[in-house]
N, C-alpha and C positions, 0 to 999 in steps of 0.2 A: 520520761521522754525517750532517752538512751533504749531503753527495752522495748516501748513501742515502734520507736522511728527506725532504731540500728543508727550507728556512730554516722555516718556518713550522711543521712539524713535528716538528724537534728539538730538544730543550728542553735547556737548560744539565745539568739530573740526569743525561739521557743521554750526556750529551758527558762529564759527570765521571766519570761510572760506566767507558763507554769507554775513558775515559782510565787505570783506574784511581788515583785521584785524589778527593779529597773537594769536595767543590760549595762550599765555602770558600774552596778554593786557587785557582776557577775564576773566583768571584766579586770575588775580590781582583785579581787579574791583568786582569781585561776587564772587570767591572764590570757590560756589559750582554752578552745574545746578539749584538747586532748589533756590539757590536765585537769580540767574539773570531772572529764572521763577516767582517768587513770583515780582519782581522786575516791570515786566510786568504789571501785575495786580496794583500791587499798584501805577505805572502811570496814572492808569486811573479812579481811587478812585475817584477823582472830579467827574467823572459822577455819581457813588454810593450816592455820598454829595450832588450830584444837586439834586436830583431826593429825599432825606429825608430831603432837604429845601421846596421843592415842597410842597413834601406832610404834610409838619408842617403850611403847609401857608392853606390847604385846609379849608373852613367853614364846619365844619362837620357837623352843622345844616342845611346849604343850600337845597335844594332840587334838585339840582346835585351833592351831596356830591362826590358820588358812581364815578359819572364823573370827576370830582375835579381830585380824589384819582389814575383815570386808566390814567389821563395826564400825570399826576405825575411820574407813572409808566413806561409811554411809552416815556420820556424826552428820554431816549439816541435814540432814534430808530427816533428824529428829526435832527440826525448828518448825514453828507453827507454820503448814503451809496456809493457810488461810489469811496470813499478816499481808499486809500488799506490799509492802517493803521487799521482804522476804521473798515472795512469789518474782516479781519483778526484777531482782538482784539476779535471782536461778534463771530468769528467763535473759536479760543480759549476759549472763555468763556463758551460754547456751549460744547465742547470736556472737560472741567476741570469739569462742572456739571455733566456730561454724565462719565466719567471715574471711572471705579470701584477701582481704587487706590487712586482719585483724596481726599476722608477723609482722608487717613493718610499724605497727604502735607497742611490741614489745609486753604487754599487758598477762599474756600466756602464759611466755618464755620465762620472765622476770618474776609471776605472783604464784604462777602454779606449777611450772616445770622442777622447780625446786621440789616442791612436795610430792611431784610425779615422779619423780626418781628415786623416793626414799621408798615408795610403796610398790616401784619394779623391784628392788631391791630386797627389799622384805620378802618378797615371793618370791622372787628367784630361791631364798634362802631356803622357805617352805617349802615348796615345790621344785625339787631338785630333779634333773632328770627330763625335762621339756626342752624340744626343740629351742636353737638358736630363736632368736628374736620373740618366740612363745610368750613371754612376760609378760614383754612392752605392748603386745595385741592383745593383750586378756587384760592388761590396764583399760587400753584402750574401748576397748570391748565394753566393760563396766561401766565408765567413762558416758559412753553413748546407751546404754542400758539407764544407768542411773539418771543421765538430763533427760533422755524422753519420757521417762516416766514421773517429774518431777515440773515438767511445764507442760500447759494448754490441758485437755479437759478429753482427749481422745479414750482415755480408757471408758470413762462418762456415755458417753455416747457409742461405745462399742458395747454397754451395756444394757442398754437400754431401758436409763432411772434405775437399773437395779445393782450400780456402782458399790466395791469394793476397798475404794480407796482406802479406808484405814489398815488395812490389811499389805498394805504399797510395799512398805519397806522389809515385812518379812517374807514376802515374796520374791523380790528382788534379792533378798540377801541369799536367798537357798538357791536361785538363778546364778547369782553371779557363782556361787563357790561350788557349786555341778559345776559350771563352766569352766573355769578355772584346774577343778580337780583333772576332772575329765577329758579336759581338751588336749588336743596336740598330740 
């Protein structure tokens, strides 16, 4: 409901109704929208955790460090996209970053800014030598590389039926770490 409607849009009836389930049993369990919303998210924190084990396992002296780091990176985006779970979590994740109310529910700041700082971090480390703020934009940059290409069907249709999707994530990965190498 959350990923079709966006937070502001779907209201607890809808989510019970969805649910099949009485706006009772909803109300008793979370209380408010915003925590059966935050509620969401923090089920899938394990992927946030995999992904800053990952990157704590990288040799930063290797000479794929850089590679090491955007594996790391792109660990949830080796989950079955096809799961509708799955699909629909990426595609909320995608509308809470992108939402211009989405800092005052904390949801960002609190579940993923943590893990965004350890993988500016990491790169800084790697890539020494980039302009002032360079990291935090080639985070960022990835960031928006990796959700567009991981929700809605646009490659699909830019292909016309002759779609490459399985091929997604090694493409992106050789994208982001040019980018990254290369930029600035």
């Amino acid at each position: 409901m959350f990923a079709d409607k966006g937070y502001d849009r779907a209201t607890m009836r809808n989510i019970a109704d969805a649910a099949e389930v009485g706006l009772p049993l909803v109300t008793y369990h979370f209380e408010t929208k915003l925590n059966l919303y935050r509620s969401i998210f923090e089920r899938y924190q394990y992927w946030n955790e995999a992904r800053r084990e990952a990157l704590r396992e990288v040799d930063r002296a290797s000479d794929d460090a850089l590679e090491q780091i955007v594996d790391a990176f792109l660990l949830v985006g080796r989950h079955d996209q096809a799961d509708t779970r799955t699909a629909n979590y990426l595609r909320l994740v995608l509308r809470e970053a992108s939402d211009p109310h989405g800092p005052e529910r904390n949801i960002i700041a609190d579940l993923f800014d943590p893990m965004a700082r350890e993988f500016i971090e990491a790169l800084e480390a790697v890539i020494p030598g980039k302009p002032k703020g360079f990291h935090r934009w080639a985070y960022l940059f990835a960031v928006g590389a990796y959700t567009s290409t991981n929700v809605g069907e646009r490659e699909e249709a830019l292909a016309d039926g002759a779609s490459n999707s399985r091929d997604r994530l090694q493409y992106l990965h050789s994208f982001i770490c040019a980018g990254i190498r290369h930029g600035g």
